[in-house]
C-alpha positions as CSV (number, residue, x, y, z in Angstrom):
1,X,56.0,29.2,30.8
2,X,54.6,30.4,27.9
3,X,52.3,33.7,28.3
4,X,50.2,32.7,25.4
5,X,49.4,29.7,27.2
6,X,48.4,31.3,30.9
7,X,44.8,30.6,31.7
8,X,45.4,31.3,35.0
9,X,43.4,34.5,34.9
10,X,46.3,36.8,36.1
11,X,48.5,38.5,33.6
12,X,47.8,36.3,30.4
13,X,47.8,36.6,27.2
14,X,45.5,39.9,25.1
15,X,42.9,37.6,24.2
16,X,42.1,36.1,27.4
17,X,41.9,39.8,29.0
18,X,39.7,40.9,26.1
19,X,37.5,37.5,26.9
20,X,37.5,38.8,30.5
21,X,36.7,42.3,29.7
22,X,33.9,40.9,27.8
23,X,32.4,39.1,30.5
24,X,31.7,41.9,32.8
25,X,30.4,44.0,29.8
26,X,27.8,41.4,29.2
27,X,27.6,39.5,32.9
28,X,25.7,36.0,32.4
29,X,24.1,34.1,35.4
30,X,25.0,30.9,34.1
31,X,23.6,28.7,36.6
32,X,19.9,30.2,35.8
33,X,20.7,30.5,32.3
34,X,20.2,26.4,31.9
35,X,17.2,26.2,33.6
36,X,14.2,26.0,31.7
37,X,10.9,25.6,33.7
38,X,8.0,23.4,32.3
39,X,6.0,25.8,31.6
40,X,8.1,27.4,29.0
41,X,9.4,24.1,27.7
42,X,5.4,23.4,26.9
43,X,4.9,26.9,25.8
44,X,7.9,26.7,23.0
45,X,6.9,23.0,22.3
46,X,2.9,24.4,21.8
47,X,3.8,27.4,19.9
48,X,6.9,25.8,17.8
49,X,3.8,23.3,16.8
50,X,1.5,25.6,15.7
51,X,4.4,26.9,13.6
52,X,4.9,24.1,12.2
53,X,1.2,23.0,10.9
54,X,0.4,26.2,10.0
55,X,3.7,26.1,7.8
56,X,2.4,23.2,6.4
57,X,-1.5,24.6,5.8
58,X,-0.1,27.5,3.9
59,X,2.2,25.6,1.5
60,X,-0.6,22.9,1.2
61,X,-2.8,25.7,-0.2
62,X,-0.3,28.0,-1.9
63,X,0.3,24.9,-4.3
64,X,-3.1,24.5,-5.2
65,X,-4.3,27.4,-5.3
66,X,-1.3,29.5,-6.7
67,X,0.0,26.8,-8.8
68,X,-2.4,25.8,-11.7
69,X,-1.0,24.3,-14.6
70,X,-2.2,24.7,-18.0
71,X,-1.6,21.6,-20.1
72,X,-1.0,21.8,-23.5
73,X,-3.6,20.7,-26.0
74,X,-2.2,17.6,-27.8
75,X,-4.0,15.4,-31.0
76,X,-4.0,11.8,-29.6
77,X,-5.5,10.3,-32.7
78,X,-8.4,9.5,-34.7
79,X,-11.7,8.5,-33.0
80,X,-12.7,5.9,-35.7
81,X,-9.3,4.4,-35.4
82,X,-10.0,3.9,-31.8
83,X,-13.2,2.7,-31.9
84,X,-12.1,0.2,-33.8
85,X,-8.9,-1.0,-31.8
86,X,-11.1,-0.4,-28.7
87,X,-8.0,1.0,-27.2
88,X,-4.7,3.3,-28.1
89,X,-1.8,4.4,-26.7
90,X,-0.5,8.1,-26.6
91,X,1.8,10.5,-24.9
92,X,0.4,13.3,-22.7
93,X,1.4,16.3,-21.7
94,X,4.8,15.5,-22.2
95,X,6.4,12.7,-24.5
96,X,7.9,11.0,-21.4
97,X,3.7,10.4,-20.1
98,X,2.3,7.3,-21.6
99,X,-1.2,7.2,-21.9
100,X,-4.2,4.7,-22.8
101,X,-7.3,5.6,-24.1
102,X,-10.0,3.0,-24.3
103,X,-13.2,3.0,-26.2
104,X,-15.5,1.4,-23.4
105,X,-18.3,-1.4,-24.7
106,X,-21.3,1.5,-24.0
107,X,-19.6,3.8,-26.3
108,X,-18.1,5.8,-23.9
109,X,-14.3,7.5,-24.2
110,X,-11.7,7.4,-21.4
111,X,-8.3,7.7,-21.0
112,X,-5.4,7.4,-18.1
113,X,-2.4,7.7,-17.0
114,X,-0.7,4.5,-18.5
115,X,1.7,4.7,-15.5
116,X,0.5,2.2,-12.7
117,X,0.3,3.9,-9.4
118,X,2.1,0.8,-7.3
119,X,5.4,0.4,-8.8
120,X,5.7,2.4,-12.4
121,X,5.1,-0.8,-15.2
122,X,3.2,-0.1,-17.6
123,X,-0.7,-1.0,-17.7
124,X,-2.7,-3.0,-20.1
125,X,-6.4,-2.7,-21.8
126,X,-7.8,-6.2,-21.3
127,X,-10.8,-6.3,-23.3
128,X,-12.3,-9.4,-22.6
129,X,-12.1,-8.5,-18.9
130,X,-13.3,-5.0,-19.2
131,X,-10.5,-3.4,-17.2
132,X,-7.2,-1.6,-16.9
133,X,-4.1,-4.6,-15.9
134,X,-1.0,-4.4,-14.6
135,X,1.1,-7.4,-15.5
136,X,3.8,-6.9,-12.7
137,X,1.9,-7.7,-9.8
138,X,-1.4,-8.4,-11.4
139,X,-2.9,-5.3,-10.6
140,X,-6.2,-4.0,-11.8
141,X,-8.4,-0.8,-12.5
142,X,-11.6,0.0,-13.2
143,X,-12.1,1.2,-16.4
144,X,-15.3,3.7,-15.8
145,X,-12.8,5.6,-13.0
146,X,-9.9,4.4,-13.2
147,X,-9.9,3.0,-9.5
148,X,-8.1,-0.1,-8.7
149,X,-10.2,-3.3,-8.1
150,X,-7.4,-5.4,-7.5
151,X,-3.8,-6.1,-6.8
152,X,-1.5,-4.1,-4.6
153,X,-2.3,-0.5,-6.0
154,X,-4.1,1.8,-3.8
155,X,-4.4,4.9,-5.8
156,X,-6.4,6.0,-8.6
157,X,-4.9,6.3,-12.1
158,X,-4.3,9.6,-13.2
159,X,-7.3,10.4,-15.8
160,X,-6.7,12.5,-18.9
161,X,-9.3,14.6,-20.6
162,X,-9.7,13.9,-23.9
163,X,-12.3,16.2,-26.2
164,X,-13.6,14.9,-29.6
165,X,-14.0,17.3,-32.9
166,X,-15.2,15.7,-35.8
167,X,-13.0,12.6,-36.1
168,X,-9.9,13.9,-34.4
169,X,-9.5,13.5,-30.5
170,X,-7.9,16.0,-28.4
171,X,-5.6,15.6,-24.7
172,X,-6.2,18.9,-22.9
173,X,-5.4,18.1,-19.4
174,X,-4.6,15.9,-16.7
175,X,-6.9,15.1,-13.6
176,X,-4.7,13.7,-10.3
């Protein structure tokens, strides 16, 4: 028989002694050593839940309060040229972000996101209409806030600030 191979707890092999030695070292009731009682099952399950939201409280704020981004400030184009096209497309904040601004029938300026919040296409000015369209699955947004009035979208476009100086019009952030 080979010694390496006794398990029979007499003379066996060095690392079966040294697993014995270790035993009565560190002696373990194992029969009470799987028995968890209700009450601390509840207690880790309560405590292990507070964790958990309060986890998700702190990284909730941490990213909005400690993360502010600073976008840059971007020429879109020129405000007569818009005014006449009642609407034009740009790039903001980076050049992979298409945008729309449209020069509303009151006079007014906006601009959005030209990314539709359902499914990514891309989104139209309609003028006749009044409103932001999304050909894919005929989508729609409010122009004024950029909040969809029909179609399967359920989120707001993203708007983008846009500041006028003299004729030029200025990107200089993003509102989500």
């Amino acid at each position: 028989m080979d010694p390496q191979r006794n398990t029979s707890g007499g003379n066996g092999c060095e690392s079966c002694q040294h697993a014995q030695k270790w035993r009565t070292d560190f002696p373990i009731e194992w029969e009470g050593d799987h028995y968890v009682s209700r009450r601390e099952m509840v207690k880790f399950l309560t405590l292990g839940s507070l964790l958990l939201a309060a986890a998700n409280w702190v990284t909730a704020f941490a990213g909005k309060f400690l993360h502010s981004t600073r976008f840059p400030e971007k020429p879109i184009g020129s405000a007569a040229v818009l005014e006449s096209q009642k609407s034009i497309l740009f790039r903001y904040p980076t050049e992979k972000d298409p945008c729309i601004a449209v020069w509303m029938p009151e006079g007014k300026l906006v601009a959005y996101s030209q990314v539709c919040t359902h499914l990514s296409c891309a989104v139209v000015y309609s003028r006749s209409e009044n409103k932001l369209l999304c050909p894919c699955h005929n989508g729609s947004f409010n122009v004024v806030e950029g909040a969809p009035i029909g179609g399967p979208p359920t989120r707001r476009l993203p708007r983008i600030t846009v500041v006028q100086r003299g004729d030029q019009l200025f990107a200089t952030g993003v509102e989500v």
